[in-house]
C-alpha positions in Angstrom: 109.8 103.2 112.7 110.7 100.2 110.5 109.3 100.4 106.7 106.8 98.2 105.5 108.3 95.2 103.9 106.1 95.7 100.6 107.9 99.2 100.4 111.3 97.3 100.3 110.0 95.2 97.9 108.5 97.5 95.4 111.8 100.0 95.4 114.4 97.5 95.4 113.9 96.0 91.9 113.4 99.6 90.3 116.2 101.0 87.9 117.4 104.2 89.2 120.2 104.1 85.9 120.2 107.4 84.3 120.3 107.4 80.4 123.3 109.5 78.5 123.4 110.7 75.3 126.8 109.4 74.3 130.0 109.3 76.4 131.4 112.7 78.2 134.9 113.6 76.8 134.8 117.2 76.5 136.8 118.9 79.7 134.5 120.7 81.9 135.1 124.8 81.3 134.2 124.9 85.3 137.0 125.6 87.5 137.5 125.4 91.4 134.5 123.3 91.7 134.1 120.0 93.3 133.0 117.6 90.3 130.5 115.1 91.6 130.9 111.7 89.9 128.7 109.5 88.4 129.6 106.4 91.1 128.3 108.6 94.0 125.3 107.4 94.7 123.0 109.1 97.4 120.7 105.7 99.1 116.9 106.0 98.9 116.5 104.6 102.3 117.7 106.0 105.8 116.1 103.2 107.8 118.6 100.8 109.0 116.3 98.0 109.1 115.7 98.3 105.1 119.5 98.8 104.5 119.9 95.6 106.6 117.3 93.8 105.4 118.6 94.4 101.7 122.1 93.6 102.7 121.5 90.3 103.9 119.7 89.4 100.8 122.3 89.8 99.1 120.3 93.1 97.1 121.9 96.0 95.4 120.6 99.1 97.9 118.2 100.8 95.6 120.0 105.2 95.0 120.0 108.0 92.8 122.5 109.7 91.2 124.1 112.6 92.3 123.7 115.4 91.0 125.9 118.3 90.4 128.4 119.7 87.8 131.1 116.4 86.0 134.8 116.8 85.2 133.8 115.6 81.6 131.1 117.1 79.7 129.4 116.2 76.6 128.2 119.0 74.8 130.8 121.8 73.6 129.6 124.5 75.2 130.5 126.6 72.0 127.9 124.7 70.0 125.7 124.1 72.0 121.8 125.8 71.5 120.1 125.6 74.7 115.6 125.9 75.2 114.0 125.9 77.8 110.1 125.8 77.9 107.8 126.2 80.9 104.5 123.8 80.7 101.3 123.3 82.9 99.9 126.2 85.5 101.6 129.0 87.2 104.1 128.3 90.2 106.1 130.8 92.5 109.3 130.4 91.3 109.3 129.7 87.4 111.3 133.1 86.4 113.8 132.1 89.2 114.5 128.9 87.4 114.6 130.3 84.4 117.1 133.0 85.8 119.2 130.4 87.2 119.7 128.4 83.7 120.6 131.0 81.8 123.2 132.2 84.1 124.6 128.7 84.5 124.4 127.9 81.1 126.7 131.2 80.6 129.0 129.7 83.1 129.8 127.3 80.9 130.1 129.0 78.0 127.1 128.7 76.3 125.6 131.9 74.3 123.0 130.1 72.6 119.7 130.0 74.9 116.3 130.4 73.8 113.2 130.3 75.8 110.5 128.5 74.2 107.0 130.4 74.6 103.8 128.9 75.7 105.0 125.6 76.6 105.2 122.7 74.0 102.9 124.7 71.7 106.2 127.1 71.1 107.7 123.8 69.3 104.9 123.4 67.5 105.5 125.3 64.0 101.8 126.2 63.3 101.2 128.1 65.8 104.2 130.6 64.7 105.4 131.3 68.4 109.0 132.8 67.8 110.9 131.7 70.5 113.0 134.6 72.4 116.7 135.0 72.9 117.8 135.0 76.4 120.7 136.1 78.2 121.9 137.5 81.5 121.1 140.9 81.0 117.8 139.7 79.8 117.0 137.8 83.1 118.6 140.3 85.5 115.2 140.8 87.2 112.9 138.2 86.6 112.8 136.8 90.1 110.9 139.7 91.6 108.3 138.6 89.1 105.9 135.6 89.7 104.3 133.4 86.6 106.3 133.0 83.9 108.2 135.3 81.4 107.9 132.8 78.8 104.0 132.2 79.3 103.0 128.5 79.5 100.2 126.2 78.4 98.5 122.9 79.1 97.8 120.0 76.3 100.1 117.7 74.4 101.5 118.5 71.4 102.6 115.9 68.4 106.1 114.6 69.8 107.2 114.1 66.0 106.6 117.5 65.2 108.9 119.0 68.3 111.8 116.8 67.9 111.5 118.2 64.5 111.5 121.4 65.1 114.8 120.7 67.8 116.6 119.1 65.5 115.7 121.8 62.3 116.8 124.7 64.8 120.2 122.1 66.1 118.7 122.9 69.5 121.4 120.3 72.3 119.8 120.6 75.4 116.0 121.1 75.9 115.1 122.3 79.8 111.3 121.5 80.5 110.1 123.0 83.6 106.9 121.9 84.7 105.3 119.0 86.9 103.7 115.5 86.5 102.1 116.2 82.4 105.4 118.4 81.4 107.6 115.6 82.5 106.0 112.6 80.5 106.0 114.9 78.1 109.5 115.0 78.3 110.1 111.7 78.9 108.1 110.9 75.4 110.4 113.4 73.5 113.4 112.0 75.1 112.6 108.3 74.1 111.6 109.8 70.2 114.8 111.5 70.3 116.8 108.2 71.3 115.1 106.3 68.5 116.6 108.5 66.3 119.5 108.7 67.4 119.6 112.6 68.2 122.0 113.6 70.8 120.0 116.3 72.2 119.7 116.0 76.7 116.2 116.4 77.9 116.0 117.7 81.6 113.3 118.4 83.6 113.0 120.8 86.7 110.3 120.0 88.7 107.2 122.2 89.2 104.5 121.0 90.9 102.9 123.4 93.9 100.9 120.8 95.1 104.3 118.8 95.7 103.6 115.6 94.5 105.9 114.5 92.0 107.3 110.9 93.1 111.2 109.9 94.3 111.3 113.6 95.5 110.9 115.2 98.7 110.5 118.3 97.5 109.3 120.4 94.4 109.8 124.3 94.0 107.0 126.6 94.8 105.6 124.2 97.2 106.7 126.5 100.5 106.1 129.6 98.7 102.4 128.5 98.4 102.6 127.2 102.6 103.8 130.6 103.3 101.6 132.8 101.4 98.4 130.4 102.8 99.4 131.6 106.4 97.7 135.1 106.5 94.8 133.8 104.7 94.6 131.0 107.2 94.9 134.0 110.4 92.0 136.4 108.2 90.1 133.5 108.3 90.8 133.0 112.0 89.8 136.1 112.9 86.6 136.7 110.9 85.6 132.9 112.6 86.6 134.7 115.7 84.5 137.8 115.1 81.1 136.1 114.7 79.1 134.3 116.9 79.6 130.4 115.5 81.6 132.5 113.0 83.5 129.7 110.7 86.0 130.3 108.7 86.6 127.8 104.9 89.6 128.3 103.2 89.7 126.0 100.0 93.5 125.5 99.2 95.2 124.0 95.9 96.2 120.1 96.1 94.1 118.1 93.2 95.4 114.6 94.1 97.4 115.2 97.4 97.4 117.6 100.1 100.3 118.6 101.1 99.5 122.5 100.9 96.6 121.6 103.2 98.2 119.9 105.6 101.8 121.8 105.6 99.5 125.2 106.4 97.3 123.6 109.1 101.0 123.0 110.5 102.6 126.3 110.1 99.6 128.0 111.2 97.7 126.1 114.0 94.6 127.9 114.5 93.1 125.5 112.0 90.2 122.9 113.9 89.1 120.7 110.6 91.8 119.6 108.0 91.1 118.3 105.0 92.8 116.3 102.4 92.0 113.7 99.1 94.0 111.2 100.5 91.7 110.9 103.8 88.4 110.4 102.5 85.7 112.1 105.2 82.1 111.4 106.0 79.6 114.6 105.4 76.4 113.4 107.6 75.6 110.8 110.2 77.3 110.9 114.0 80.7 110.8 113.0 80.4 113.3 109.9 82.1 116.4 109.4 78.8 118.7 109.5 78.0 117.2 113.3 82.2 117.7 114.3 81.6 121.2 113.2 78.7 121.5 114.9 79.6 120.0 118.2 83.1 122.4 117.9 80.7 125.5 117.9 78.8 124.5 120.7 81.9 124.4 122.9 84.3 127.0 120.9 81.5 129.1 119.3 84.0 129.5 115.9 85.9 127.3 113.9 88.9 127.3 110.7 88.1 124.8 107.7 91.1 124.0 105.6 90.5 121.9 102.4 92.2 121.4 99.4 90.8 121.1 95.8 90.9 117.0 95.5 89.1 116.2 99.0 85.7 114.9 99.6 85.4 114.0 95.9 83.7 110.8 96.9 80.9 112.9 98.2 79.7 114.3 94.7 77.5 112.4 92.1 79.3 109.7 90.1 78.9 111.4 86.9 79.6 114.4 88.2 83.0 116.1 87.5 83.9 113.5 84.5 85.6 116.1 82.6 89.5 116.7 82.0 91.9 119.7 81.2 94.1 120.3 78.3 96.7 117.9 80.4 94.5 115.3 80.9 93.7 115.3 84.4 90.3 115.1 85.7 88.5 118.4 86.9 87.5 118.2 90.2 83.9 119.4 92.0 84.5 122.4 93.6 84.6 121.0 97.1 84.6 124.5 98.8 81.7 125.9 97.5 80.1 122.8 98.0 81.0 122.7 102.1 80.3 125.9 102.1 76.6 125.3 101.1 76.1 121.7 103.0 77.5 123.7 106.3 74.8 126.5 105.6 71.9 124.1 104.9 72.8 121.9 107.9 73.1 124.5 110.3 70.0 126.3 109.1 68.0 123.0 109.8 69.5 122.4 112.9 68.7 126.2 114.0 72.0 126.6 114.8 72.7 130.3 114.3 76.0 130.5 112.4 78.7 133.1 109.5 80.6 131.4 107.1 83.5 133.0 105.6 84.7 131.0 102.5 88.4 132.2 101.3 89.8 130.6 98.0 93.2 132.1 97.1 94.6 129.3 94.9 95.2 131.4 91.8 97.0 134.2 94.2 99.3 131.9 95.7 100.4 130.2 92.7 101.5 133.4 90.5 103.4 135.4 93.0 107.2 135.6 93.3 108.8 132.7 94.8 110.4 133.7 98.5 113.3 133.3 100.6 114.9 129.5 100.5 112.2 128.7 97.8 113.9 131.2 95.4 117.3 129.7 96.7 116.1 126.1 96.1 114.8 127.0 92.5 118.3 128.4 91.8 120.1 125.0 93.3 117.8 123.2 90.9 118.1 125.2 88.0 122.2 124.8 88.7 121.6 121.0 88.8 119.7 120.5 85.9 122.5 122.6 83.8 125.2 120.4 85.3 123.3 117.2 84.2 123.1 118.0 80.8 126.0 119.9 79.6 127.4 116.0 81.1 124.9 114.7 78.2 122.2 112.8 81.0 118.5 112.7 79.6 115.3 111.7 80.3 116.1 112.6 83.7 114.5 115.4 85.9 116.3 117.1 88.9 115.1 116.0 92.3 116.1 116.3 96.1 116.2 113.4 98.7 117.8 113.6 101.8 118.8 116.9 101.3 120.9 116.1 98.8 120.4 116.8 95.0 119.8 113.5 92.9 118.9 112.5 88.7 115.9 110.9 88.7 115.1 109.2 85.9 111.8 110.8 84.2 110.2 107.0 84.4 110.8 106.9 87.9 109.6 110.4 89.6 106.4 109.9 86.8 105.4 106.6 88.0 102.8 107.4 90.5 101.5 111.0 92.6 103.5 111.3 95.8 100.8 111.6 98.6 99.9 111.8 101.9 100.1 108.6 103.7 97.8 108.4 106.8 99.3 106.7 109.3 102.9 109.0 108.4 103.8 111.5 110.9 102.6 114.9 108.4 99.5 114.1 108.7 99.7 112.6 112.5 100.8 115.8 113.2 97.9 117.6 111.7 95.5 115.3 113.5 97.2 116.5 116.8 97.6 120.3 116.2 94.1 120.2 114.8 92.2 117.9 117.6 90.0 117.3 114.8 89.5 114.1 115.3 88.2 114.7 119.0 85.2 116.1 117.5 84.7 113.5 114.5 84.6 111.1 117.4 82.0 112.3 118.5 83.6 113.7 121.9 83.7 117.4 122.7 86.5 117.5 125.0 88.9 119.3 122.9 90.8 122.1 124.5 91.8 123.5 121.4 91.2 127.0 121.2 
């Protein structure tokens, strides 16, 4: 399908440059490697009617750089003091990218690396948070562990005081691991340090679970979290199963998109009602969600709620929920607890004998160990983000597009929350494995079982 022509035209005029620190002359110590360069450019569009359309208006097709390790480096990797710091919540796969840049960074030489502890507040000198030395014996293990060895933190932190504290300790390279808050973080410490003229590369690796950093198609932990949702989706399944009208609500993380949600419903389809912030829902009248439910039980007799964290927002009081975290994004109504009573009350009035079985395993998912190609992605990014600044980038975070592994500028993946778009075939897929739109119709002639 042909892209919008308002998509075209809010990429094409974006700068994908990545910024440098000064110009690469020191020979890469890596050897029997192919060096990427910094003229390979990996497109942001597939569709051959935007490449067309671009083409013949005489535009410059709108790519990323690659990623991956450069014939000419920057930093001397026998000076250079590496930190890496790990901001925001917990996220399968943290350790693993920590692993992963302190191995790399020993590829090259470096036997300076530092891990920062408790996020930015480690930078911070008041708070007296020693930073630890880390090498390869060190890190042997840590990917059978889930969190983060380091410990994190939420909340900004003066940026004058942490490119003090970089400079003061001659720290080159600073690693931030983290999601949408770490990374404009970042990208804040990067611009100080350019006003000052400090050569020091800032490079993000993205964390996000809820997957929805921008200019990236995927964000580590993300499929950890789709697979460990899977046998909480089935107990839920089967405890629906086991009661007469038995329904089953499992509230799943995803403040401001639902990709978790929706990538679940997917990967286990014995979910009947998916929901997600970016598809706003009705609670009461004909086509609300209580009378889908209730028309599903009257033909299935059970039924699997999935929602995640930012849906149905619009259903709570305007006031309500006005607060923020540390990071500065607004806390959200607890939208499971809250279906799980409006289900409850509804049915009751309606007479309608019913069990509901609420599951909310957000805090479970997030801190175990990342698994199988998830641990193997982290390790690819870690790599990546190594490569990009031993070459001197900053400001620039590691991202993936077209399976391919691309610098995107912190500005860029930043600018907005990736999210689910309606009418895109994720969540056209969930309306058909679901059928839950059969009963939001209003029509009960679902076969789904």
């Amino acid at each position: 399908m042909a892209l919008d022509q308002q998509i075209i035209d809010d990429i094409q005029d974006l700068d994908f440059s990545v910024q440098s620190v000064g110009t690469a002359s020191v020979a890469s110590p890596l050897s029997g490697v192919p060096f990427a360069s910094d003229s390979t450019r990996i497109s942001y569009f597939t569709d051959v009617d935007a490449v067309e359309s671009l083409v013949k208006a005489g535009k410059t097709l709108p790519s990323f750089v690659a990623a991956g390790p450069r014939e000419k480096i920057f930093h001397d990797p026998a000076w250079t003091r590496a930190a890496i710091v790990t901001c925001g919540g917990l996220c399968p796969g943290i350790n693993d990218v920590i692993k992963g840049l302190v191995n790399t960074l020993y590829r090259y030489g470096v036997r300076n690396v530092f891990g920062v502890r408790y996020g930015f507040r480690g930078l911070i000198p008041a708070f007296g948070l020693e930073p630890v030395r880390l090498d390869p014996d060190t890190v042997d293990l840590l990917h059978e562990n889930g969190g983060s060895v380091l410990g994190s933190s939420r909340g900004e932190q003066p940026t004058d005081e942490i490119v003090q504290t970089l400079d003061r300790l001659n720290i080159n390279v600073l690693f931030t691991i983290g999601g949408d808050g770490t990374q404009r973080g970042a990208r804040d410490i990067a611009d100080a340090l350019t006003e000052k003229q400090c050569p020091i590369s800032v490079v993000g690796v993205p964390k996000t679970i809820d997957n929805d950093l921008n200019f990236m198609a995927r964000t580590f932990g993300f499929e950890t979290a789709v697979y460990a949702s899977e046998p909480i989706i089935s107990c839920a399944h089967d405890e629906a199963k086991g009661a007469y009208n038995g329904i089953g609500l499992v509230h799943l993380m995803g403040r401001d998109s639902g990709f978790i949600a929706a990538n679940a419903s997917l990967a286990n389809s014995v979910v009947n009602f998916c929901l997600v912030p970016e598809v706003p829902f009705q609670l009461g009248g004909a086509r609300g969600l209580l009378s889908a439910l209730e028309r599903r039980l009257e033909e299935k007799q059970h039924a699997v709620i999935v929602v995640a964290e930012g849906a149905g927002q619009e259903l709570f009081e305007a006031d309500a929920g006005a607060e923020k975290d540390a990071s500065g994004n607004l806390l959200h109504n607890d939208i499971g607890l809250f279906l799980k009573a409006k289900i409850k009350e509804h049915l009751k009035k309606r007479g309608v004998e019913h069990s509901v079985k609420y599951f909310d395993p957000s805090y479970i998912i997030r801190s175990i160990p990342a698994r199988g190609t998830d641990a193997v992605f982290c390790l690819h990014l870690a790599q990546n983000a190594v490569h990009a600044a031993m070459a001197g980038m900053t400001n620039v975070v590691i991202g993936h597009w077209h399976d391919r592994f691309t610098c995107v500028p912190i500005r860029l993946a930043t600018r907005s929350r990736r999210k689910i778009q309606p009418h895109g075939q994720l969540w056209q897929s969930v309306l058909n494995v679901t059928a839950q739109g059969q009963y939001l119709d209003g029509c009960n002639c679902g076969d789904k079982s």
